[in-house]
N, C-alpha and C positions, 0 to 999 in steps of 0.2 A: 562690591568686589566678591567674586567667588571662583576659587581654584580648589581644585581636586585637593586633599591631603594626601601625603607619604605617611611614614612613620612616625616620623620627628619633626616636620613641620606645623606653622602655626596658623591661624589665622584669624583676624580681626575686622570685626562689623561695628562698625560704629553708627548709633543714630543720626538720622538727616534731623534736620529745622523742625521739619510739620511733624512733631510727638506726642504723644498724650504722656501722663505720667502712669507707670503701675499701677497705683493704688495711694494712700495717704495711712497718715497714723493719729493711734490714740482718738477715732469715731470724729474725726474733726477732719472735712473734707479742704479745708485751707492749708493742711497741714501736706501737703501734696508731696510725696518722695522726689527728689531732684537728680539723685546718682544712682543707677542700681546698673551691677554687675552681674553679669553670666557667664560661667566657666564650665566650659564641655568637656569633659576628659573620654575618652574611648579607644577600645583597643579592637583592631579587626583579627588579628590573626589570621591574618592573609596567606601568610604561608606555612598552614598546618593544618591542612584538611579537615583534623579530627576536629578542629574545634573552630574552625572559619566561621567570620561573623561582618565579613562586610558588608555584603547588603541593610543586615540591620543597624551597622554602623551609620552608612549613609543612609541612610532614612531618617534615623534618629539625629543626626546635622541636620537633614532640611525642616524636618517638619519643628527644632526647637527653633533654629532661624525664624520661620513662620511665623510661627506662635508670638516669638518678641516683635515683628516688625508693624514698625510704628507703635511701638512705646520709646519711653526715654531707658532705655537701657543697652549696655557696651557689650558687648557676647564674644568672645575667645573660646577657639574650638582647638584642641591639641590630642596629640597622641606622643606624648614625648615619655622616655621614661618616668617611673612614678617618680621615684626618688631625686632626679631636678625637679619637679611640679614641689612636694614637699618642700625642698631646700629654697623656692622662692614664696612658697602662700604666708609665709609665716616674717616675711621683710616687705619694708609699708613703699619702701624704692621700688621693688622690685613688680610689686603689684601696683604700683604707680606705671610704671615702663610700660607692661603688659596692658595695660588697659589706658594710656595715654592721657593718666588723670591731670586736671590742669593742681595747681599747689594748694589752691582752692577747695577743689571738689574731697567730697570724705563720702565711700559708697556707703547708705543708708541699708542699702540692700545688696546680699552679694549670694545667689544661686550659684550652688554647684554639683552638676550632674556628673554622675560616674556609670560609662557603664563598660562593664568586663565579665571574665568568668570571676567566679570565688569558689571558697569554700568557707567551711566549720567556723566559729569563732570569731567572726568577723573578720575573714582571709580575701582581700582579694587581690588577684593575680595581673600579668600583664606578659605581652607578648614582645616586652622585654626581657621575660623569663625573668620575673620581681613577683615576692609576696610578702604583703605589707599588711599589716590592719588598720580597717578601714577607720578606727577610732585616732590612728596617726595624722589625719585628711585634721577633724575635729580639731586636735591638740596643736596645730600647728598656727589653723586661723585662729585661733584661740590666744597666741601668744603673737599674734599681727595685733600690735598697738594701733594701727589706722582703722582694723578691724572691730575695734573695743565696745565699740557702741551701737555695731552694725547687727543687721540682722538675716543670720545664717542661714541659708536654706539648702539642707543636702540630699539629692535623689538618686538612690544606688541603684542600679540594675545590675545584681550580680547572683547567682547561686548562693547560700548561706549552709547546702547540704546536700542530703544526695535521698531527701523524703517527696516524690514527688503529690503533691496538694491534689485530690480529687472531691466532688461534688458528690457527698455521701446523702442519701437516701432520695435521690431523685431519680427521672425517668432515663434525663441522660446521662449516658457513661463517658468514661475517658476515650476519646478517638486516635489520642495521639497513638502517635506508631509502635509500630513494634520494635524499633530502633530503641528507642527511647525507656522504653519496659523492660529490653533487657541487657542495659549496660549494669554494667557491673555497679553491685552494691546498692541501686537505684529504689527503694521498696514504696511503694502504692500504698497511700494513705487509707485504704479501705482495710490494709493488712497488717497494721500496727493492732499490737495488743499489748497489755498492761506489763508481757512479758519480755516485749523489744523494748517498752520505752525508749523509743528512739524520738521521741517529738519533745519530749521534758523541757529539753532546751530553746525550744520554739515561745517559752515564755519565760526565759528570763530575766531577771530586769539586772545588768551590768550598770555599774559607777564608773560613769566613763571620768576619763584623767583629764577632768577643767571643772575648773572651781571655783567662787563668786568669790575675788576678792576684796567687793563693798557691797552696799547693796546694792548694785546694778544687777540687773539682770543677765541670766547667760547669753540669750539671745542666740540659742541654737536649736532648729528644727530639721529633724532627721527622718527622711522616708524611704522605705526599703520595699524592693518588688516582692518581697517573700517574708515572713517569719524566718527565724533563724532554723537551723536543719533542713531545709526544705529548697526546693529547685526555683530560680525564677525563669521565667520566659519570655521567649523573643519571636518573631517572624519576618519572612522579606520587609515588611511596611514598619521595622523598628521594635526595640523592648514593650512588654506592655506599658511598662510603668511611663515611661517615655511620652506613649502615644494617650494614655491616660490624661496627663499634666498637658498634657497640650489640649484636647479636645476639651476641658474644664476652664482651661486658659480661653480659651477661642469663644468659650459660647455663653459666657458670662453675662446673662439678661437686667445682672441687677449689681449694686457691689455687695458683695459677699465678704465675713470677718473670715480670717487664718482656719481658724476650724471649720466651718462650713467648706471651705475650699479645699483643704485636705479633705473631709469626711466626700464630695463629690469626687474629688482624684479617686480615693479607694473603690466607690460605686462605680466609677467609670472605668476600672480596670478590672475589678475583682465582678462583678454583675454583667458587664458587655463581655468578656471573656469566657468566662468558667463555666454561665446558666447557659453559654450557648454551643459549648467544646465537652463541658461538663469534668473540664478537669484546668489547671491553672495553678497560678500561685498565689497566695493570699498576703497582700500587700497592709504593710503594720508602719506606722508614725510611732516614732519617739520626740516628744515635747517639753525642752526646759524652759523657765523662765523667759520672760519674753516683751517686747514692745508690745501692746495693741496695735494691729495692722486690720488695714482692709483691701480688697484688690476692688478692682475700679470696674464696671460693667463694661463690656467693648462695645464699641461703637460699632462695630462691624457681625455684632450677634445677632442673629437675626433672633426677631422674635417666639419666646416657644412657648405652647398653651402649657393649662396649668396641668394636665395629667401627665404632661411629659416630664415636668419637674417632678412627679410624685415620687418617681422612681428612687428619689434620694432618701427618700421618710420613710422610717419603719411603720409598718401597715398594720400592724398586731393581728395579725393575721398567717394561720395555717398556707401551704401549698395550695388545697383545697377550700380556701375561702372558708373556715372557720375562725370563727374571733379568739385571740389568746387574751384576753383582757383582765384576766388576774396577775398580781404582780407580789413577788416576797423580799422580805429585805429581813438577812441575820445579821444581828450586830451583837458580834463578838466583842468585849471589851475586861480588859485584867478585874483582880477581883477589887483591885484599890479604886477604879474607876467606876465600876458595873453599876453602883448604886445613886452617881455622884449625878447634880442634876442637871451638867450640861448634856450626860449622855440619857436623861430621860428625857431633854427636849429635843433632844437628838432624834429619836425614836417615835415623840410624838409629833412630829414635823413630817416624817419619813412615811407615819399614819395618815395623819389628819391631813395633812396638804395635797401631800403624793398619791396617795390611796395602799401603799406598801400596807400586806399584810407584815407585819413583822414579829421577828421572833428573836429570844437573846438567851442564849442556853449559859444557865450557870453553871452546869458541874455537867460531866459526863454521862454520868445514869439519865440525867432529863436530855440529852441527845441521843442516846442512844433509843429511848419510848419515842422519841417524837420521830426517830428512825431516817432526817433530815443531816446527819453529821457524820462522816466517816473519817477516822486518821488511820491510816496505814500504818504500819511499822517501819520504821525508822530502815531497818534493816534489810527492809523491803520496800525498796526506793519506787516509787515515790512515797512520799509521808503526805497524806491528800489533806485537803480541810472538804468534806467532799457535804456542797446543801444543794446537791440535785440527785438524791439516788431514790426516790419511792413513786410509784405509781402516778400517786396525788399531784407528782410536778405538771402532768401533758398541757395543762389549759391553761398553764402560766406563762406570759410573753413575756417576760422579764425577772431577771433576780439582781441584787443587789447583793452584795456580802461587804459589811462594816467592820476590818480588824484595830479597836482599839488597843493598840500593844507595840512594848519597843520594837524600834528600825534601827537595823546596823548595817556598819560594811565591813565587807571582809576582805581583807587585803589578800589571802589565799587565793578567795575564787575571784574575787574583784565583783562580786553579787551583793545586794542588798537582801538581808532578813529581819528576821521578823520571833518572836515569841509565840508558838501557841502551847497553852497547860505545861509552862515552862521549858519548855524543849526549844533550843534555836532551831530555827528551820526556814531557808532560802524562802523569800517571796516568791517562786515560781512554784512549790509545790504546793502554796497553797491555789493558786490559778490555775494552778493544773487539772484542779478538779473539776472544772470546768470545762473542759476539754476532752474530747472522746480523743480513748478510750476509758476514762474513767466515768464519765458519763454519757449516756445517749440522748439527754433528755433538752440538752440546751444546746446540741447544732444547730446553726442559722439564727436563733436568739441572742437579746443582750446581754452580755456576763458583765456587770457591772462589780469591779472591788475598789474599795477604799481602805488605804493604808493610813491610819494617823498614829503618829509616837508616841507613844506613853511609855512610863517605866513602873515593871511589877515584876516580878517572880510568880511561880506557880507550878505545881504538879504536872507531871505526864503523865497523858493517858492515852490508849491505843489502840485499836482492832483495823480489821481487813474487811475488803467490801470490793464488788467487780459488778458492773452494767453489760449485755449485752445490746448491739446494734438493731435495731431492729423499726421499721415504719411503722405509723400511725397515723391515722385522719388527721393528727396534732402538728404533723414534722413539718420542720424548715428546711428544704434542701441546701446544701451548702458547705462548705469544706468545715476540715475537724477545727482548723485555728480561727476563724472567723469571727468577729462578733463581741472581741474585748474589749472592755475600756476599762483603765487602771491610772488611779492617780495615789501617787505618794507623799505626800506632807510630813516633812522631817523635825518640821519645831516644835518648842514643849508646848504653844496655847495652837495643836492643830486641827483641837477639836474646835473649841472655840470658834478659830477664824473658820472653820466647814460650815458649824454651825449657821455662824450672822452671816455666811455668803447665801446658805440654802434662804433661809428668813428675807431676803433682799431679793431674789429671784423670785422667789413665791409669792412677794407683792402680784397684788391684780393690776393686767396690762402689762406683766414682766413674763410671768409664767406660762401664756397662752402661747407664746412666741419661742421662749427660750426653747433651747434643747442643753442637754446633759454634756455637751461637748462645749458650749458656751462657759456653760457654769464651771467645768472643770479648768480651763483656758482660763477663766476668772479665777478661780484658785491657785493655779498657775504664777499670774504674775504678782498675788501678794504675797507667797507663800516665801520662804528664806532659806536659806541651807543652813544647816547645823550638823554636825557631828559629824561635816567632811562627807552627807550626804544632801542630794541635791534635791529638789522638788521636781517631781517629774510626773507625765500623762505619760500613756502608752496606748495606742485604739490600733484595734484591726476590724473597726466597728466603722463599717461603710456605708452607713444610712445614719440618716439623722433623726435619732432619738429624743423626743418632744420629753418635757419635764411633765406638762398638764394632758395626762395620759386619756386617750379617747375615749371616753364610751358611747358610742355610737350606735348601740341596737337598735334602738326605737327610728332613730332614721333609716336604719337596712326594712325597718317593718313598714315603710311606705312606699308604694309608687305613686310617682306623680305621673298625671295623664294630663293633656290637655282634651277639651270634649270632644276630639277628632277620633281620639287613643291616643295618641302621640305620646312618646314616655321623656318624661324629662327628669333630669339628673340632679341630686341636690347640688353639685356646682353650676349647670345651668340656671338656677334657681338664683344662685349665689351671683354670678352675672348677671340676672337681669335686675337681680337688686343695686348690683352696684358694687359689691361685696367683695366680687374675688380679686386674688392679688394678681394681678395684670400688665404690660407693657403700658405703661402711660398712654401712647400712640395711640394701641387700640383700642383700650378704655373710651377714650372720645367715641368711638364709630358705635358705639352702643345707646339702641334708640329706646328712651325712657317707656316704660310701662308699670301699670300698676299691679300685682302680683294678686288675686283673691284665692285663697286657698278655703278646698268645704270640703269640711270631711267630718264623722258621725261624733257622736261623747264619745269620751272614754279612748279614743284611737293615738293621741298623742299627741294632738296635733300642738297643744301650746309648747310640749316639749320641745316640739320643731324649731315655733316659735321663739325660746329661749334662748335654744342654740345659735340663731342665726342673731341675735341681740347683741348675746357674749361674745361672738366673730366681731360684730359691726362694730363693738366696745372696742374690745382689745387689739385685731390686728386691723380696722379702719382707722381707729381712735374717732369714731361717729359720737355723736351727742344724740342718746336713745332714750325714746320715750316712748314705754311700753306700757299698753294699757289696758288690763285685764279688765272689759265694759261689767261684766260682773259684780266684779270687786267692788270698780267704782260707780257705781251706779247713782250714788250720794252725790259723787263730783258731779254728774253729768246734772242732776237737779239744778244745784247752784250755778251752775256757769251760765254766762252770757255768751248763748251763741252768736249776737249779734257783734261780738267783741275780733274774732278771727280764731285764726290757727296760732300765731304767734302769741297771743296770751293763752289760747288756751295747751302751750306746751311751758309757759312760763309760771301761769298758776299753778301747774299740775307737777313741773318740777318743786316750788315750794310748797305745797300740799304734801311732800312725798320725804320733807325734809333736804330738800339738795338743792336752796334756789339759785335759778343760772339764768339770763337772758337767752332767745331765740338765738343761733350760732348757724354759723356759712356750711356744718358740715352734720348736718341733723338727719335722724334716721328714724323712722316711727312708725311701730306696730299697733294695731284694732285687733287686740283677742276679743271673739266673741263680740261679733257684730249684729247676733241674731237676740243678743242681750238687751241692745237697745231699746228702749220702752215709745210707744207710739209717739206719746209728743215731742220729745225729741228727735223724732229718726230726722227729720227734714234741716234741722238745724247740722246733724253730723254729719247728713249726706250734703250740703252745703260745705260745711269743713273741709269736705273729703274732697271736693271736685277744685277749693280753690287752693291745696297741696297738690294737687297733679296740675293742675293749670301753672304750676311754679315749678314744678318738675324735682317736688322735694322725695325721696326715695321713700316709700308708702310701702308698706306690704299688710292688707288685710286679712284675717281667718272667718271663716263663720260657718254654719252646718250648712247640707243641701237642702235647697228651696231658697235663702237667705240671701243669694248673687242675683239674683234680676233683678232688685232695687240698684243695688251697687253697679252692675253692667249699664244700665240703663243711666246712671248719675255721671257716667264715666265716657259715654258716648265724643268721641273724637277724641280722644286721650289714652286712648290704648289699653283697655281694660288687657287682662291676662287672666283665665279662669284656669286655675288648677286644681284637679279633681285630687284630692290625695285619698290612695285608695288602703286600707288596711290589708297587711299581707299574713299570713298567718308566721307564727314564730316558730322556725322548725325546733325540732328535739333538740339537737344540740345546742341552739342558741338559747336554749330553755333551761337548759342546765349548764351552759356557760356563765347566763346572766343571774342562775340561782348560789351557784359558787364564788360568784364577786362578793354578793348582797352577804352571804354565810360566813364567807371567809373559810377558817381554817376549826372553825368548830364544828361545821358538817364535812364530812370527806364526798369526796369525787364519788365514790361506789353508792353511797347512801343515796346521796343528790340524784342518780340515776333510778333508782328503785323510788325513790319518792313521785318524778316523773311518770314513772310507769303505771304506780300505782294511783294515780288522781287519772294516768288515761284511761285505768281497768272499770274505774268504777266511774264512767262515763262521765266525768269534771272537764278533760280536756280542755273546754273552752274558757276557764278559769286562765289557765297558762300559754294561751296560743293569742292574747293581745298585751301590749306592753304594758297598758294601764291598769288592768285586772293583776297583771304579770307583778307588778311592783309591790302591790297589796300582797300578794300571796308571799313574798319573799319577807314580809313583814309578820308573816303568821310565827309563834312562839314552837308550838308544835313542832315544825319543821326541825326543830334541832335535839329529838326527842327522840327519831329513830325514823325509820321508813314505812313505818302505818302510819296513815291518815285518817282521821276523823272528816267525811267530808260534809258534813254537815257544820263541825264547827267551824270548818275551812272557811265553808261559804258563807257561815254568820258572821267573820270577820271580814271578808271581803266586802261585805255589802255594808256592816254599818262603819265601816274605814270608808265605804263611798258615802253613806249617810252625813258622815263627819265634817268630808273635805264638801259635801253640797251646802250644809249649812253655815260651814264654816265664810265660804263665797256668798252668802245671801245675807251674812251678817250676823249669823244667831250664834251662840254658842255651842262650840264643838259637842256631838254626841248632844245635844238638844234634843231628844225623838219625843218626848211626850210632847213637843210643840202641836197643837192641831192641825196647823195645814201642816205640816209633816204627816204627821196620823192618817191625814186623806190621802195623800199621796203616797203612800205603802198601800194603802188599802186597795187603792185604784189599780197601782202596780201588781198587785194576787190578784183582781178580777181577771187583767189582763193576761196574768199567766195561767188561770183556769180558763178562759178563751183560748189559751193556747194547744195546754194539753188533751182538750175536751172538743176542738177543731170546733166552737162556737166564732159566731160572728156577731156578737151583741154590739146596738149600738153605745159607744162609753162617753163618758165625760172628757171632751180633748183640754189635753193639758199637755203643751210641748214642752215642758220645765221637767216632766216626765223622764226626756230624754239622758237628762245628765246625769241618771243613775247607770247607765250602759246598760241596762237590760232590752230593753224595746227603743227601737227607731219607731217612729211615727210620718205614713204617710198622709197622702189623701184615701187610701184605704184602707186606714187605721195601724195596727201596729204590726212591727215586724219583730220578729226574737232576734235579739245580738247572742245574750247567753242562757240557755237552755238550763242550765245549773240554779243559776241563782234564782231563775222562774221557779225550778221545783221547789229549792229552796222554801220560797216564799209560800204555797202550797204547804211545805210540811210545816212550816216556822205556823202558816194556818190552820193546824191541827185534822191537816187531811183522812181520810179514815180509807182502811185495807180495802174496804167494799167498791168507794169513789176509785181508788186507783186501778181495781180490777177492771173498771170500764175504759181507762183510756185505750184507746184505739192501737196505737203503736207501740211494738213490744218494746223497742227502744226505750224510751221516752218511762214506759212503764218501769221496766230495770232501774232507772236511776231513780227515779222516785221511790220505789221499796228500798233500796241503798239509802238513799237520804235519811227516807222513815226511821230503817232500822240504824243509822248512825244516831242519828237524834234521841234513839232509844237509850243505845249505849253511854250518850253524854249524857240523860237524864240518873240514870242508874249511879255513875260514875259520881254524880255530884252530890248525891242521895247517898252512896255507900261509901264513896272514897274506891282507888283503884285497887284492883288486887295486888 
């Protein structure tokens, strides 16, 4: 049934017979929702020009109609005055009437959309000429006994202000009209300064008027088209926020929990909008206490590849395709706690698991040296907690800020605060800081704050501090409010319980998966009210932020080629393995192949390797047996290859400490197949052909020349050669991945001049491969100032490779007077006075040679990978001025007198001590 609406009429959809259910609760899909309600409130303003909204009125009725039909859910659309709507949501008769419950039914689930104008404060109006606060909507279900146990879901589309949201430091600008720019009072987010504070309120956190009176949960989730102050937005086709929730509703490929599904509502209104108008509203969740809920996949989704889903995952990543892949967490905490050791395992959790640089300033003076801390004066509203104001922030994709310290409410402002250096001060100014215009450096980034209660006293302390707006290879485009996520835990053990929730996520097989919105959701529903203040999340954080943060470099430094050229994608990769998360459907249509990967030492490739292990581990849940031929070269002696595949992943699990029988869902990697020793190869390449023959998921590596054996074993089973080719590491990712490795003991500025200075003196090739790259971040030096010694550079690099080669052949790390060791250095300087000297001697082949990364070895003889550590070896040879005046290339010559004359200086150095 559908009829047009008037003013004050109603109208009701009820589901037919053939329905699916919404979704189910508590991660138990038997637990299926039976009742869920939808209540549409809207007002067109029909007749008042200035503010007419029917079109998007009726849009917004058909496309939520849509969205629900064919689920089990009852949907009432009204425009009646508010104040009837109010006078029945809150009697269990009357919302029985309305929705035709039988005596039986009790709604599980009860959605309700609003949309109108509003204003300030949470004002919204009606074209009843009513203005109501939208927290009276809350208070009323609230006090519906039928309602007690239900779960709330409210979606405003209403103005909160009169800021309108623009997409700061991007290409595109605001298009909207010039209607719209210059109605009164109206001011452009790009034009607020420290001195309108007009946006303050955009992150307040109000104590809305409902309160747990057991430990039930509140069971209300609150979603709003805009931050507070700020405009939201409509068009002919419906509000956004409207068209958001539906298009998220509609194309649900999997079943997704409560948060994941808000964080893609926000991506889908705040990223489809804004990055393409370049201007919008930034749509913000308020989350109390709550069931576990999950929404149900639609049967009607069609299937979407997996880059399309990307769009919801934070990328750590610049505009520009630079990595942000540093991360900082300050954890503020009173002075009674600061020392206590849940908040040192706090801290070292926040380290060792997450990768958080972190930092915990005790007094004043050490914030204000670390130049990370700003509080404004009191008087000079806002009073900031401000850990993004210095240079050093650009390369960081996330911050974290940890306030240990009492939570009040204030029955004045009806705000929650907070303590810092004993001063009360609203929890919004310290989030505020986060927020341009107080800073420039975290638009488009995650502002992560965590509030937990404690009670202390302490000092104030104070100064003034201003960022200007301004682009960088670094920046995020994206409005000033974007990008929060704020949880407040009001009990006295709220460290505690943050603690053992972070410790239980950070389990392996929990953490690879998890995102920060899960875990907060999880805190969420343990969490209690106390002091008449409620536990609550807050996100205008529209992607979904991973707990087990990417470091990805050494994958961006490969292309993969097949030997046509063809470039293939490590999620290509990840599909033919088996790997990626896919429609069930199409998974089947994927035709098995065995994957060989050859590419040089030294280039990464087992890194790859690992990577794709810890994928198959964690989001397959594969049973993985991975096998560096290397390492185990001992196993391959003792086994019985006559025995199969299946013991030999069963002995090699018990050999390995972990024994497990052969399993229906096994995944198994060959590092270093060129390892294999002659009278074994036939035995493995047997192995090998009757795991493809069973179509068990196989991926081999090995260097070039080492795949024709493997091709040829593999004949009718779909070999797959992948050349992975090494790409060089540009400059910035040079010093992105040397400011992870340093952290916060070398600064940004130094990190750059150290780069420059290993390019000046012709090293380069030290820092432009990941596996050279990892050693040099490992050098002491590096955190001593911006001269390098590059001699000593490279005598660390090379016997840090000497280490890790012996280490794999069995001997004991740093073993060099080994003899065949001794030979194989020796051989390796012949080779590189062959090189500099442009001889062609014939040498002694040794392809064991290769896994020093200096020389590749073909059929005609060797090739230089690194030019450095060849001279290197030359002067570590005690080369003389006269030898070096004859190399041919002036190049080549350069670095070698550099070498010499470093080598001098460390000789000197260690003889005299430094000046």
């Amino acid at each position: 049934m559908q009829t047009k609406l008037n003013e004050a009429e109603t109208l009701l959809i009820l589901p037919n017979k053939k329905v699916r259910s919404i979704g189910y609760w508590d991660g138990d899909e038997s637990k299926v929702v039976r009742t869920a309600c939808v209540l549409l409130i809207n007002y067109s303003y029909s007749n008042d020009c200035g503010k007419e909204r029917t079109a998007a009125v009726e849009a917004d009725k058909k496309q939520i109609r849509d969205a629900f039909s064919g689920l089990k859910v009852g949907i009432y659309v009204t425009s009646e005055p508010l104040k009837d709507i109010l006078a029945y949501l809150s009697k269990e008769k009357k919302i029985r009437e309305k929705f035709q419950l039988l005596e039986h039914q009790t709604p599980e689930l009860f959605f309700v959309f609003i949309s109108t104008h509003g204003g300030k404060n949470g004002i919204i109006r009606t074209h009843h000429k009513e203005s109501v606060e939208v927290s009276e909507v809350y208070y009323q279900l609230h006090n519906n006994p039928l309602l007690s146990k239900t779960l709330k879901l409210i979606f405003v589309s209403a103005c909160r202000g009169t800021i309108h949201d623009e997409m700061l430091l991007g290409e595109k600008y605001c298009k909207c009209g010039k209607k719209l720019m210059l109605r009164q009072k109206v001011l452009r987010g790009k034009d607020i300064t420290l001195d309108t504070q007009r946006n303050i309120d955009a992150v307040r956190v109000i104590q809305e008027d409902i309160r747990q009176d057991d430990d039930d949960p509140l069971n209300f989730v609150i979603m709003f088209a805009s931050v507070d102050t700020t405009l939201a937005l409509r068009n002919d086709a419906g509000t956004h926020l409207f068209q958001a929730f539906c298009k998220t509703l509609n194309n649900l490929e999997k079943d997704v929990g409560l948060e994941e599904f808000l964080t893609r509502c926000m991506c889908n209104q705040h990223f489809e909008q804004n990055l393409q108008k370049g201007c919008g509203s930034t749509p913000e969740v308020k989350v109390f206490s709550h069931r576990q809920f999950t929404f149900s996949r639609r049967a009607k989704a069609q299937f979407r590849k997996k880059s399309s889903l990307l769009k919801f995952n934070y990328d750590w990543k610049s505009d520009v395709e630079i990595p942000l892949l540093t991360r900082k967490a300050y954890v503020y905490a009173t002075p009674r706690h600061r020392d206590s050791k849940q908040i040192q395992k706090l801290q070292n959790n926040l380290k060792g698991i997450f990768g958080f640089e972190v930092h915990s300033p005790s007094s004043f003076e050490e914030i204000k040296k670390l130049g990370r801390l700003i509080l404004f004066n009191l008087n000079n509203d806002p009073y900031l907690f401000n850990a993004v104001s210095d240079e050093e922030e650009e390369l960081e994709g996330c911050v974290l800020v940890c306030v240990v310290a009492p939570i009040y409410y204030s029955k004045q402002s009806n705000e929650l605060i907070t303590s810092i250096y004993g001063e009360r001060t609203p929890i919004k100014r310290v989030i505020y800081s986060a927020v341009y215009p107080s800073t420039k450096k975290w638009i488009g980034k995650p502002k992560i704050f965590v509030f937990l209660h404690a009670d202390d006293r302490e000092n104030d302390l104070k100064t003034q501090g201003f960022l200007d707006l301004k682009k960088t290879e670094f920046t995020r485009t994206d409005t000033l409010h974007s990008g929060l996520l704020t949880v407040i835990l009001p009990q006295t053990d709220s460290v505690q319980l943050f603690t053992e929730t972070l410790e239980e996520f950070a389990k392996p097989g929990s953490i690879e998966e998890s995102t920060f919105q899960q875990f907060f959701f999880t805190l969420l529903r343990r969490a209690k009210e106390e002091n008449k203040v409620s536990p609550l999340v807050i996100s205008t954080l529209g992607k979904r932020l991973s707990m087990k943060f990417p470091v990805d470099l050494f994958i961006d430094s490969f292309t993969l080629l097949t030997p046509t050229r063809k470039e293939i994608s490590f999620n290509d990769l990840e599909q033919k393995l088996g790997l990626a998360v896919e429609d069930a459907n199409v998974k089947s249509k994927a035709l098995y192949c065995v994957p060989i990967i050859t590419a040089e030492s030294g280039t990464g490739k087992s890194k790859l390797a690992e990577t794709l292990a810890a994928r198959a581990l964690t989001r397959n849940q594969k049973l993985v047996t991975f096998v560096d031929i290397k390492e185990e070269n001992q196993f391959l002696e003792e086994f019985d290859w006559k025995m199969g595949y299946r013991w030999f992943v069963e002995k090699f699990a018990k050999m390995k400490g972990a024994p497990r029988t052969f399993g229906a869902n096994e995944f198994i990697i060959l590092d270093g197949f060129e390892q294999v020793q002659e009278e074994y190869k036939d035995g493995m390449l047997g192995m090998i052909r009757s795991l493809a023959r069973e179509k068990i998921p196989l991926l081999i590596l090995t260097r070039p020349g080492n795949d024709i054996a493997l091709i040829e074993c593999l004949k009718g089973i779909r070999p797959m050669l992948i050349i992975a080719k090494i790409n060089e590491i540009s400059k910035i990712n040079q010093i992105v991945f040397l400011h992870e490795k340093l952290g916060m003991t070398v600064k940004l500025k130094v990190i750059r001049e150290i780069v420059s200075n290993i390019v000046s003196a012709g090293a380069g090739d030290l820092i432009e491969r990941i596996g050279t790259l990892e050693k040099v971040a490992t050098f002491q030096q590096l955190r001593s100032g911006p001269e390098i010694n590059i001699y000593e550079l490279s005598e660390h690099v090379f016997e840090s490779t000497v280490a890790s080669v012996l280490a794999k052949s069995g001997f004991l790390e740093g073993h060099l007077a080994h003899r065949d060791e001794r030979e194989k250095v020796q051989l390796l300087t012949e080779y590189a006075h062959d090189f500099f000297f442009s001889h062609r001697e014939q040498r002694k082949k040794d392809e064991t040679l290769a896994d020093y990364g200096i020389f590749r070895f073909t059929h005609c003889g060797g090739v230089t990978i690194s030019i450095t550590l060849a001279a290197y070896l030359l002067v570590r040879n005690k080369i003389s001025d006269g030898e070096i005046s004859e190399i041919p290339k002036s190049k080549e010559k350069k670095l070698l007198k550099t070498m010499k004359q470093h080598r001098e200086i460390m000789l000197k150095k260690k003889l005299f001590g430094p000046k």
